[in-house]
C-alpha positions in Angstrom: 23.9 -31.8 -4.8 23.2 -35.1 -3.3 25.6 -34.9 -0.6 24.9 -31.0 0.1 21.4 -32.3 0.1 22.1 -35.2 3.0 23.8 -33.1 5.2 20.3 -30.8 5.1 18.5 -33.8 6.0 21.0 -35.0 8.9 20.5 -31.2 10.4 16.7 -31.3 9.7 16.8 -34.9 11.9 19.3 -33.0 14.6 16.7 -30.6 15.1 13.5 -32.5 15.3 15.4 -35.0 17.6 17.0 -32.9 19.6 15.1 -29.3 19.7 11.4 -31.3 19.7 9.9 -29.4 22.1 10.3 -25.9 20.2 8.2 -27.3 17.8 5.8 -24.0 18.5 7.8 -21.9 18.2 9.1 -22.9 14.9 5.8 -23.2 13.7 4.9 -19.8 15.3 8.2 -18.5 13.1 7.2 -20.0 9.7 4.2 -18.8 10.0 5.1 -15.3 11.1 7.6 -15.2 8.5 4.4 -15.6 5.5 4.0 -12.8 4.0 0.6 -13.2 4.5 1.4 -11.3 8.1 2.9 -8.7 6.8 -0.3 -7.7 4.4 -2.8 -7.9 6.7 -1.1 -7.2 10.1 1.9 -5.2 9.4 1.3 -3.2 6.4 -1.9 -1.4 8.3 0.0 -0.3 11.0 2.8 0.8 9.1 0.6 2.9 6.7 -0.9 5.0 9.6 2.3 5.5 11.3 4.7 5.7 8.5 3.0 5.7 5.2 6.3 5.8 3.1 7.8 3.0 4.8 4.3 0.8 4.3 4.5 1.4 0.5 8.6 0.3 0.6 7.4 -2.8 2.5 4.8 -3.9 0.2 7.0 -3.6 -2.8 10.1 -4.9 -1.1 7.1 -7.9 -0.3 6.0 -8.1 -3.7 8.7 -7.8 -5.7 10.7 -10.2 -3.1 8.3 -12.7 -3.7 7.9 -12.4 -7.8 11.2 -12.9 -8.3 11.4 -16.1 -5.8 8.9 -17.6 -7.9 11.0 -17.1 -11.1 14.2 -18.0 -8.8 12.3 -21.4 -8.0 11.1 -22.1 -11.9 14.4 -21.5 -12.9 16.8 -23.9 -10.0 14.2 -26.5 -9.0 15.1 -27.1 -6.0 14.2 -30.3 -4.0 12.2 -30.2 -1.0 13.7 -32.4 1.9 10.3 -34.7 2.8 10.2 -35.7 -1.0 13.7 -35.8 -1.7 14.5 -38.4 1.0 12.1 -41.0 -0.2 13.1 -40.5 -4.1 17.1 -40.3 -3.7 19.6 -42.9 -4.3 21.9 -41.7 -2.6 21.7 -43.9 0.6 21.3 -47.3 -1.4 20.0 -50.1 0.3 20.9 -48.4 3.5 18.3 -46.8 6.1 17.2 -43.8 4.8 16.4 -41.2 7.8 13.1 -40.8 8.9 11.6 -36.7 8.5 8.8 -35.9 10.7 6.0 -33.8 8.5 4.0 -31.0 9.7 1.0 -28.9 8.6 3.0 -26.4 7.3 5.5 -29.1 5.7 4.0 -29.7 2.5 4.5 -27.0 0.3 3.8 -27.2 -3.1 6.6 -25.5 -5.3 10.3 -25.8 -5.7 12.5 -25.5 -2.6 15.2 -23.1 -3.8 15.5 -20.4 -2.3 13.2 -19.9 0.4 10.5 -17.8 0.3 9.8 -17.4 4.1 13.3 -16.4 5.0 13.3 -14.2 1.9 10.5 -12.8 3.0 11.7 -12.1 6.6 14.9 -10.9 5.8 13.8 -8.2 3.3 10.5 -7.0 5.4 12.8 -7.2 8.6 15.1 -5.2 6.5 12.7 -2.6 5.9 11.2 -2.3 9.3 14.7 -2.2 11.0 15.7 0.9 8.8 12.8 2.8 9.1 13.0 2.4 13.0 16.6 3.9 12.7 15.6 6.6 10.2 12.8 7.7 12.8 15.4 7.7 15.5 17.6 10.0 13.6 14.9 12.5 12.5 14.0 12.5 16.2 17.8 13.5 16.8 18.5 10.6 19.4 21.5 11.4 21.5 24.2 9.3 19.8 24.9 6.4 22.5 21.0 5.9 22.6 20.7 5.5 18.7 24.1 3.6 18.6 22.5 1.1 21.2 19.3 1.3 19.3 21.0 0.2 16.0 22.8 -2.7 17.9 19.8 -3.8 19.4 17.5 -3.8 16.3 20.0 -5.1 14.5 20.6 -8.1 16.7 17.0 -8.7 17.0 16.3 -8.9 13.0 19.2 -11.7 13.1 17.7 -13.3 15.8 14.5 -13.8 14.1 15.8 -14.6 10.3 18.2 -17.1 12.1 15.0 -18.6 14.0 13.1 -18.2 10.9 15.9 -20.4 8.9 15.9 -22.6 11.5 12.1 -23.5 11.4 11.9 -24.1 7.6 14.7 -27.0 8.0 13.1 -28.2 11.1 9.4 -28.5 9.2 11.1 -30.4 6.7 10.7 -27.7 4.2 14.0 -26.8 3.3 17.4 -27.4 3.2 19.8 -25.0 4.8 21.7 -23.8 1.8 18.2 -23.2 0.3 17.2 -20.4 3.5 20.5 -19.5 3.0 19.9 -18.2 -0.4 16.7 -16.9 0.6 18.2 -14.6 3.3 20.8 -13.3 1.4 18.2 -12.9 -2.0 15.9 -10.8 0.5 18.4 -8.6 1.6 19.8 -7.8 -2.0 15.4 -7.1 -3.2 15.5 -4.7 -0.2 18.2 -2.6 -0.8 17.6 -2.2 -4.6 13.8 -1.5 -3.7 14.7 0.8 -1.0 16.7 2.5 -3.1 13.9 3.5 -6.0 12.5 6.8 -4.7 10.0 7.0 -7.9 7.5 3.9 -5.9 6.6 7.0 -3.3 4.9 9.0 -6.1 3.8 5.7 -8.6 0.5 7.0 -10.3 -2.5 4.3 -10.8 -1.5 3.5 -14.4 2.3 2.7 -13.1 0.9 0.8 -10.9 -1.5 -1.1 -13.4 1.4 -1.6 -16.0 3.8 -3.0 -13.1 1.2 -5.7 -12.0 0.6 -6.6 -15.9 3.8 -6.5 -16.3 5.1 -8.6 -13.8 1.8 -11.4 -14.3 2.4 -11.3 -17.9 6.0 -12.3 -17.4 5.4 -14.8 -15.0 3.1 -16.8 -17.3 4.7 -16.3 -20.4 8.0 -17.6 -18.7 6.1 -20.3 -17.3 4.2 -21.7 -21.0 7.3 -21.1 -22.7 9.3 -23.6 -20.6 6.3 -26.0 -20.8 6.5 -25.5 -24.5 10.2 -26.6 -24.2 9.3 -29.8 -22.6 9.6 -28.2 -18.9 6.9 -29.0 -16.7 6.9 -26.2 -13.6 3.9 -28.1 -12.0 6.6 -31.1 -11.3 6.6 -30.3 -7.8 2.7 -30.7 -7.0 2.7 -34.0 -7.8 5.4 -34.8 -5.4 4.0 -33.1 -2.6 0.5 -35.0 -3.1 2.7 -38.2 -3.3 4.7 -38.0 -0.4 2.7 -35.8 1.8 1.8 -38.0 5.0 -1.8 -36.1 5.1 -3.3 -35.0 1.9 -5.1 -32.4 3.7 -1.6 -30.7 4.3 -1.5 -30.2 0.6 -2.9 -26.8 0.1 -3.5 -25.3 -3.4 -2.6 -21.3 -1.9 1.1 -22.5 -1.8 1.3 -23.3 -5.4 3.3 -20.4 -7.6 0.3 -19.6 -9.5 -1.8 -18.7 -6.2 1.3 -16.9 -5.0 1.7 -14.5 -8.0 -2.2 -13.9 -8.1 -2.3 -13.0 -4.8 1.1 -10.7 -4.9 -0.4 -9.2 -7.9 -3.4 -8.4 -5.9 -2.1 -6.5 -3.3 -0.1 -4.4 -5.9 -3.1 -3.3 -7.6 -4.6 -2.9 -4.3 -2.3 -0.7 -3.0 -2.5 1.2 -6.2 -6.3 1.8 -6.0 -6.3 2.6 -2.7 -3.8 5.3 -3.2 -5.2 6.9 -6.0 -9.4 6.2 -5.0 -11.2 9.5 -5.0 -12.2 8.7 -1.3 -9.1 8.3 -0.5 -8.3 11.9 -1.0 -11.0 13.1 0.6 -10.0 11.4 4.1 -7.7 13.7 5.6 -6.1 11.8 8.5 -5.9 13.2 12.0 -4.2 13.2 15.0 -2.7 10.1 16.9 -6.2 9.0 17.9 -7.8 8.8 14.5 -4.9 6.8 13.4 -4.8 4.4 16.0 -8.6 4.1 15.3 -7.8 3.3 11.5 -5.1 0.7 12.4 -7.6 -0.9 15.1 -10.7 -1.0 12.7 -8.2 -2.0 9.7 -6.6 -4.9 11.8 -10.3 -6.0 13.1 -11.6 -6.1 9.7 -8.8 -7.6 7.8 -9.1 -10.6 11.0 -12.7 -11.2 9.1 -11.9 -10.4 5.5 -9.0 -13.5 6.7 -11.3 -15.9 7.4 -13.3 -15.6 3.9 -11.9 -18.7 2.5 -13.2 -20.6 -0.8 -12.9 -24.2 -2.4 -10.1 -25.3 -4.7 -11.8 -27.5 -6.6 -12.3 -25.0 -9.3 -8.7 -24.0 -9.5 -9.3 -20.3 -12.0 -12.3 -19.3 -9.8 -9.7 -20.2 -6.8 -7.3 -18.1 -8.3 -9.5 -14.9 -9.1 -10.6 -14.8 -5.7 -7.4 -15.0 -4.5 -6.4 -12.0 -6.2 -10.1 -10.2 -5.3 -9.2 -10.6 -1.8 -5.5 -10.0 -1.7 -6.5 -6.4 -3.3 -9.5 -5.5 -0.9 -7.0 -6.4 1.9 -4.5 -3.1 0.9 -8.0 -1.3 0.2 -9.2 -1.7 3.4 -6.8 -0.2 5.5 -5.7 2.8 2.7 -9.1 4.3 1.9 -12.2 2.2 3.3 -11.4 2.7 6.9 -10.1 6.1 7.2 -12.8 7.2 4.8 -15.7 6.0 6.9 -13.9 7.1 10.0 -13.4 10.9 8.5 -17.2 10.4 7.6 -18.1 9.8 11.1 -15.8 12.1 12.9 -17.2 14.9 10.4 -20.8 14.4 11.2 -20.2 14.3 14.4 -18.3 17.4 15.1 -21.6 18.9 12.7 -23.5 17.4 15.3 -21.6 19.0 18.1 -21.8 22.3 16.1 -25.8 22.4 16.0 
């Protein structure tokens, strides 16, 4: 592992060196590639244009991500900008010199990685459902068979420049994206694949999300009871962090399973909400109204943030807000917009 883990670092030093200046744009990937953006940005748009293919991408997003954290407990994987200043394996010769960045310092295991897990199963989603559309619309077979190629092409473009951004941040090492890619693509197709998430009821979704949280922790206090500590990474990244203020508790698994976990039980509210039943969704222009006022109020809900000193208050809120984010855009927004629409074709009536 050593020497797979050296030639990481040598790429990781090829790119910073010789690819500097695309250092925003590899940010702009990495951060893209959270799943973060595809809660609050892409899951609203997709639920008013698509709504079957929102609730695949959450789960495909949720599940993805669950079972990285268990992939990550389970191979403890090193992260580059610790690794090189703890190995042995260049002896008393120069070890290479990693540049850090904001989004460096991650706090959990390396392997595999979540980001290009993450953009390989949501760009999975998003790439079929395009096609799908194109086939219902019966597109003339050279226009969908260059529309396949294209999107296609374009999803490889971005996982590859996704890949490329966790090494170059130092995050990563390639075999480690590598496994992510290919761990995304495999949670896709098996979600894609379970027709019953269409049709879930509240209390399927309730039993998932305690399901899944239960499993987590119990995984996690039985391997501490064996002597395992899961937390080993934390300490490392506040160790060998250049910044400490790069150290952010959200990035920790426990904030990343609360905050999955939210949005699962969010989503499962906002389906099954009396209100939500009540909002009949309109035409084109009442959707692109719910996917404006959705986006604009999940921009605000976004910048709500809260200390970390208090690590279980931390986490609750995390979860609070992670399910108020898929309630916002399900059943507040068209709600209140089928409320004012209504009163004012009354008005119009009078």
């Amino acid at each position: 592992m050593d020497l797979l883990h050296s030639w990481g670092v040598e790429l990781a030093v090829h790119l910073q060196t010789e690819h500097g200046g695309y250092e925003g744009l590899f940010g702009l990937a990495s951060t893209v590639a959270d799943l973060h953006t595809t809660f609050f940005c892409l899951f609203p748009v997709w639920f008013h244009v698509r709504r079957a293919t929102a609730v695949r991408l959450l789960w495909v997003a949720v599940i993805g991500d669950w079972l990285n954290l268990v992939l990550k407990w389970v191979l403890s994987g090193e992260r580059p900008y610790w690794w090189v200043h703890e190995t042995q394996f260049y002896g008393v010769g120069k070890t290479p010199s990693l540049q850090q960045f904001p989004i460096t310092c991650e706090t959990g295991p390396g392997s595999p990685s979540g980001h290009a897990m993450a953009a390989a199963g949501v760009w999975y989603v998003m790439v079929t459902a395009l096609l799908s559309i194109a086939t219902e619309k019966r597109c003339p077979p050279l226009l969908y068979r260059l529309l396949q190629v294209g999107l296609w092409a374009l999803m490889v473009l971005v996982v590859l420049v996704v890949c490329m951004s966790r090494v170059f941040m130092a995050a990563h090492f390639p075999h480690q994206v590598v496994a992510g890619v290919v761990t995304g693509l495999l949670v896709a197709e098996m979600v894609s694949k379970q027709k019953w998430i269409y049709s879930a009821s509240l209390s399927e979704y309730l039993i998932i999300t305690t399901f899944l949280t239960l499993f987590a922790v119990g995984f996690y206090v039985l391997l501490k009871a064996m002597g395992v500590d899961l937390l080993w990474t934390l300490d490392k990244a506040q160790k060998w962090c250049v910044r400490p203020e790069w150290v952010h508790l959200d990035t920790t698994p426990f904030a990343s399973l609360l905050r999955n976990m939210g949005s699962l039980s969010g989503l499962g509210l906002g389906l099954h909400a009396p209100i939500h039943h009540s909002a009949r969704t309109g035409g084109s222009t009442f959707k692109l109204g719910c996917i404006i006022t959705s986006l604009f109020l999940l921009h605000l809900l976004d910048d709500w943030t809260f200390a970390s000193e208090n690590q279980l208050t931390f986490y609750v809120l995390s979860f609070g807000k992670s399910a108020v984010a898929l309630l916002i855009p399900t059943t507040l927004v068209p709600w209140v917009l089928c409320r004012i629409c209504k009163r004012r074709g009354d008005e119009k009536t009078l």
